[in-house]
N, C-alpha and C positions, 0 to 999 in steps of 0.2 A: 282253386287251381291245384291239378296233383301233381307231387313233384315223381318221375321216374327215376331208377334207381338205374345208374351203370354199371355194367362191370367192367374192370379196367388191367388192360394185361399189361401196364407199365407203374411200376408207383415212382414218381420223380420224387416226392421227398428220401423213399428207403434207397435211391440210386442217389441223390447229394448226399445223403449223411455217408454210404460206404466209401463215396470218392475221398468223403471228409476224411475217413478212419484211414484209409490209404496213405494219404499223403502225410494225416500228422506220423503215421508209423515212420513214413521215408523219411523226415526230415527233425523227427523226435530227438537225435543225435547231433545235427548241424547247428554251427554257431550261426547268429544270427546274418552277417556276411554269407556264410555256406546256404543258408536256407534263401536270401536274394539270390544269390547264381543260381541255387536250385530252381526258382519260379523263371525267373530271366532265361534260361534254358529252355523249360519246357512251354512256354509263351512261343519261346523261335522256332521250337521244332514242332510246334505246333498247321496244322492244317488252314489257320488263322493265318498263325506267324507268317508263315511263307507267302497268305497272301499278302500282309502288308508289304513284308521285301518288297516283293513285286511292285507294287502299287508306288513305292516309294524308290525303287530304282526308275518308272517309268516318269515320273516328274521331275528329276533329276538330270 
């Protein structure tokens, strides 16, 4: 069996390790409190987040 070779116009590992390098720069400063509101923030304003809102206003 031959294997074929892809080429690929997204690499997901070098796209998590940059989101990685982002975030520890943003939050390299924040005590550890500061770096929970930070994630807890962006969790909510997140495209996620808002659905949960939703989804959890609607059971409600």
């Amino acid at each position: 069996m031959s294997q074929t070779k892809v080429e690929k116009d997204f690499d997901c590992l070098k796209f998590k390790q940059q989101a990685q390098e982002k975030i520890s720069e943003e939050i390299q400063n924040l005590t550890p409190t500061e770096q929970i509101e930070y994630f807890r923030q962006k969790a909510e304003s997140s495209s996620l987040g808002q659905w949960w809102k939703s989804i959890k206003n609607r059971s409600a």
